[in-house]
N, C-alpha and C positions, 0 to 999 in steps of 0.2 A: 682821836684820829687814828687812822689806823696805820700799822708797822710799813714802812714801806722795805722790802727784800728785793734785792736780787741774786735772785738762785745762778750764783756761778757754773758754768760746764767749764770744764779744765779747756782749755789751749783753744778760748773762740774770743780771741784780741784781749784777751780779761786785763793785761797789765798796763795799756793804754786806758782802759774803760774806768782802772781802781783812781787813775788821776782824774778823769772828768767825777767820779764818784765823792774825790775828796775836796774838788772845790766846791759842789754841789752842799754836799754836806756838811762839811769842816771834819778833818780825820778822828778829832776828839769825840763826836757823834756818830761815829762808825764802829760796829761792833762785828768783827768778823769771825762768824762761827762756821767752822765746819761740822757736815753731820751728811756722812757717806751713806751711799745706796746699803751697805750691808750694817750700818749703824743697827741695835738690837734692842736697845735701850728703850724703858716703857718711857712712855711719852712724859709720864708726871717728872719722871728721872733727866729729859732732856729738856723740862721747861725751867728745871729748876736751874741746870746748868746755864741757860741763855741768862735766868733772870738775876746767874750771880755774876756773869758779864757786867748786866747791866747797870747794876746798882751802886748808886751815887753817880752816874753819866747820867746827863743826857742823849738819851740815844735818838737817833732820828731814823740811822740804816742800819740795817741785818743784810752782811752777804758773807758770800765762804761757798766754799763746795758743797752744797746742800740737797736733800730732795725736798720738792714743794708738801709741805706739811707743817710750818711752823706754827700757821694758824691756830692747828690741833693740840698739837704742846701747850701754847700758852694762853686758849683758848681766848685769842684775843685777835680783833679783827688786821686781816695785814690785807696790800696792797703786791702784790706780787710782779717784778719784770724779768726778763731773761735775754740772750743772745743765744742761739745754735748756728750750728757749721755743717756744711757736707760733712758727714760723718767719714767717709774714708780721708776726707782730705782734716778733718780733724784729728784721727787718729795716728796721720804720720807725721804731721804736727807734735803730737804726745812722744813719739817715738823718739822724733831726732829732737827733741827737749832734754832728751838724756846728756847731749854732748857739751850741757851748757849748765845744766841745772845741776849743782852735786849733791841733792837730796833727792833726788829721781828713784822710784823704789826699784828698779829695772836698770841701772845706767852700769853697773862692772857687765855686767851679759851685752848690753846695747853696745860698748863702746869697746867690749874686746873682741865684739863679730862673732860673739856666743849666737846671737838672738836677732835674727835677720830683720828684714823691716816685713815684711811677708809673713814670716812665722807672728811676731808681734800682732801684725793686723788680724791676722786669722784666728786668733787664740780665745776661748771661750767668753763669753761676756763683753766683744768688743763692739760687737754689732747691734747692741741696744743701747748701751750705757746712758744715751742723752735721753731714753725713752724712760728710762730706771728713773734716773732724777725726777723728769718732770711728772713722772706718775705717779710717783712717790710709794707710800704703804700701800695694798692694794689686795685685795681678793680677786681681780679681772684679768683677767690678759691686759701684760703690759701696753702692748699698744695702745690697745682700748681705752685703759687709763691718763695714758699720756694725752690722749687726743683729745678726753671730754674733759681734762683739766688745760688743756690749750686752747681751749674752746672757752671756756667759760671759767676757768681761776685764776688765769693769768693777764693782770691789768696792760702789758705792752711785751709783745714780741716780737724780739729785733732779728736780722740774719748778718752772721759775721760777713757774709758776700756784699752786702749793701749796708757795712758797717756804719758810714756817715751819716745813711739819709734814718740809720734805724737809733742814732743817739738824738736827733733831731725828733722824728718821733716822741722818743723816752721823754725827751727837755718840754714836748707839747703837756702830753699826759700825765707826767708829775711834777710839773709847775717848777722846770727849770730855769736858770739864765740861760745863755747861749753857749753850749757846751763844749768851748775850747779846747785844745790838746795836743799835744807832741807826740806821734807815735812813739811807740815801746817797743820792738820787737826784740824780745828777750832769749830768740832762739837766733844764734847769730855762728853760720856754720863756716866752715874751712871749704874751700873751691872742690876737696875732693870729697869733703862731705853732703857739698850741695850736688854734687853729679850722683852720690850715691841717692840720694832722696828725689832726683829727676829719675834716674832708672825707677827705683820703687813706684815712683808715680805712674809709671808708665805699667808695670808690673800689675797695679796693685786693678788695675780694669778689671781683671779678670775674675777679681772677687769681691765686687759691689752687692753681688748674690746675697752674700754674707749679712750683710748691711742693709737688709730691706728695713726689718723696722725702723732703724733711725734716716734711714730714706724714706719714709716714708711719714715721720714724723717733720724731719727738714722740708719737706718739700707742703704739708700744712701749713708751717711755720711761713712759707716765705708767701704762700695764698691768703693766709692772715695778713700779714705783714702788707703785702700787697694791694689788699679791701683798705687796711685802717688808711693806707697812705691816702689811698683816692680819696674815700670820706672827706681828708683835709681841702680837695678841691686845690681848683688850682695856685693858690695863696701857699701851699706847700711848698711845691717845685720851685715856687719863685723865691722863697726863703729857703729853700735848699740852694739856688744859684749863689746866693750871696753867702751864703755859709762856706760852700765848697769858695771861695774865696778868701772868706779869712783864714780858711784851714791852709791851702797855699801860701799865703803869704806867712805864716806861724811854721811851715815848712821850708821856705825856702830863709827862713832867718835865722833857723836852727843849722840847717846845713848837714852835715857829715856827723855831730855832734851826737855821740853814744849814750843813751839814759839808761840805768841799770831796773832790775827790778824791782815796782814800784810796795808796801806793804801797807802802807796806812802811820807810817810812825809819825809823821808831821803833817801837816797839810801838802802840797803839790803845788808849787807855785810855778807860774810860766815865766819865762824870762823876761827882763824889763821890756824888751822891745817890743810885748806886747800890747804894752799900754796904747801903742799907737794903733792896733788894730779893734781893741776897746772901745777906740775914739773914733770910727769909720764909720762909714755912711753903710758899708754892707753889713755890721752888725748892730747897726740900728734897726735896719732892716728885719735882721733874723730877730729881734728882742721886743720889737711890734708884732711881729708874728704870734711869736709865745705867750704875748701878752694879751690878743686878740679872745671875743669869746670860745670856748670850746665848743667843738660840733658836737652833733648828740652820737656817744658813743657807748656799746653795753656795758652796763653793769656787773663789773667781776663779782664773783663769787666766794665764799668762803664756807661750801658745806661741812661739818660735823654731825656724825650720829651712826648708826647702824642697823642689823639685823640683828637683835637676839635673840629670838627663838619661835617656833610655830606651832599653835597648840588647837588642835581640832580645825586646820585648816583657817585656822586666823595669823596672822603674820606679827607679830610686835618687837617694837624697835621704836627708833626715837631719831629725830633730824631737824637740823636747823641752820639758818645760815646767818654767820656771824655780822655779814655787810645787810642784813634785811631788817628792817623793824616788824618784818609781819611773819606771823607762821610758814613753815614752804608747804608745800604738797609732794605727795610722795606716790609717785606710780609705780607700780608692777607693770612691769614689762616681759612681752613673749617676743625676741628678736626686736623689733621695730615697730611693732601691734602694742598698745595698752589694753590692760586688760581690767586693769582697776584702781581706784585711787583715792585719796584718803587726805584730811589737812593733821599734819604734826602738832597739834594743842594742846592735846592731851595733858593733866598735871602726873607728873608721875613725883614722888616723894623726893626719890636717892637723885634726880636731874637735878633737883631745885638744889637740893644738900652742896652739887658740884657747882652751885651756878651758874648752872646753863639754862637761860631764857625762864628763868623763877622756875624754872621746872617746866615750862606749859609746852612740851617742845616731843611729847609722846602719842605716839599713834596704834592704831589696832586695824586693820585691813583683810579683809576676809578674803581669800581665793576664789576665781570661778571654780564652779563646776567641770573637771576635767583640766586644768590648770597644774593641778601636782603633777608632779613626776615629768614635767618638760624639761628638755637640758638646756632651753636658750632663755629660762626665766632672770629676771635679775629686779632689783628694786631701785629704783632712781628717782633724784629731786625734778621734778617737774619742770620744763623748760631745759635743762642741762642734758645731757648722756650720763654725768655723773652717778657711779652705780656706790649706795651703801656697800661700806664693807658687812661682809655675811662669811665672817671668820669660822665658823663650824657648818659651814654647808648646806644650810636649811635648803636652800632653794637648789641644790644639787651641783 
């Protein structure tokens, strides 16, 4: 069966979502691994670390701060989900986290008015970070990467704006219960804290500029999001009605009442007076829903492989996808034009050695005529965007 992950983005509701995660799961099944955009670590070095997490647990979840790559690591099929955020409005989210969180790597500057909320937003690398994650390793323009793995490797993508109707979704797609929960908001600011973060807001318009890629990536995300819901038809919306109903009544019987930040040390249990919403006709509702057959929806992805080198105008490299029983195919691509294309079966010796696909998972692909030396060549799995990494440039 394959890992189910979900790739954490920092401050997109995550501390509410780690409690629907752990009744889902049970916390003792939960293994939370971070592994950062600038993580450097060869892959054998980070599968080894996951897989000394793992041992003697049963594991069932992988999540943490991560980029979509674990698959490669441990060369073992995963099921991937996520949440993103308007990137600027996630970002000041990050910021004023400083006044609450005292492991903030940023909070003596945030909180002595060293580090503006502006200068923060503006500062190198804030304007793609969700696109870094979801891209993961990459030889492509991040975008690009983000896009043809949001496209095709990631099994459910949720948007922190339509957080309820995107854990409903999650609870369809990987065979949840009815995903109850207490909100968490673990960023809990002071009236003149919260006026400073209204100004910013207002402020920070002016540099959305900044923030294309991950605008550009959210706003994918919420066009996905958007297609899957419909698929469900209208049996969705109607188990969304009744959901958004138990979530009220679990709201208003909490009340005023503060949860702190939640980490996985025990399970997450709701308070007794939930039992009574357990027993309601509107979460019988939503758990016929869940229960209902699945519509037909695509098939995630998990490519592995590369470009390793070009000799007399033949291409060889090796790909495969870990969720497929069958070879992939592998196209050269000029911009949006195929150019050529080739089945990965190849046996090569040293694949089989690594256990990958007994080896049969190598390919050989010759160039057109007049093909070299194009700057928009790239090599990709067939049916996907997804472009092989081509870590020394062959293809330029």
């Amino acid at each position: 069966m394959p890992h189910h992950v979900f790739l954490h983005v920092p401050k997109t509701a995550g501390s509410s979502l780690r409690t629907v995660l752990s009744r889902q799961y049970g916390a003792r099944h939960v293994l939370y691994f971070d592994l950062g955009i600038g993580d450097s670590r060869p892959m054998p070095e980070i599968a080894k670390a996951v897989r000394a997490g793992m041992a003697g647990r049963d594991i069932r979840l992988v999540t943490g701060h991560q980029f979509l790559g674990l698959h490669q690591a441990l060369r073992e099929p995963c099921h991937y989900f996520t949440l993103l955020r308007d990137p600027v409005e996630r970002a000041l989210s990050e910021y004023f986290y400083a006044f609450t969180y005292p492991h903030h790597a940023q909070r003596d500057a945030i909180t002595s008015g060293a580090l503006s909320p502006i200068d923060y937003l503006t500062a190198q690398g804030r304007g793609d970070a969700q696109a870094r994650q979801i891209a993961g390793r990459t030889t492509r323009p991040v975008l690009e990467a983000a896009l043809a793995n949001l496209d095709s490797a990631v099994l459910v993508a949720g948007i922190a704006e339509e957080f309820d109707r995107s854990l409903l979704l999650m609870a369809r797609r990987l065979g949840w219960a009815p995903p109850l929960y207490i909100a968490r908001n673990v960023t809990r600011l002071s009236p003149d804290q919260a006026a400073l973060r209204d100004r910013a807001r207002a402020a920070a318009a002016a540099h959305r500029d900044r923030f294309a890629t991950d605008i550009a990536l959210h706003e994918a995300a919420r066009a996905r999001f958007e297609a899957d819901r419909a698929a469900e038809g209208p049996a969705f919306e109607a188990a969304f009605a009744a959901y958004a109903r138990c979530q009220a009544a679990l709201a208003e019987g909490a009340g005023d009442r503060v949860f702190d930040r939640y980490e996985f040390q025990q399970d997450d249990v709701l308070p007794p007076f939930a039992a009574t919403i357990r027993d309601s006709a509107d979460y019988a509702v939503v758990a016929e829903f869940l229960a209902s057959p699945a519509v037909a929806a695509a098939t995630p992805r998990n490519i592995m492989g590369r470009l390793d080198r070009v000799e007399d105008g033949v291409l060889h490299g090796w790909a495969l996808d870990l969720l497929a029983a069958q070879p992939v195919t592998v196209a050269l691509m000029a911009g949006a034009a195929p150019l050529a294309a080739t089945r990965a079966q190849m046996l090569r010796p040293d694949l089989a050695a690594a256990g990958l696909a007994d080896g049969h998972c190598a390919f050989r692909l010759r160039m057109p005529a007049g093909a070299a030396g194009r700057p928009d060549l790239r090599l990709v799995v067939e049916g996907t965007n997804i472009a092989l990494p081509d870590p020394e440039r062959h293809l330029g």
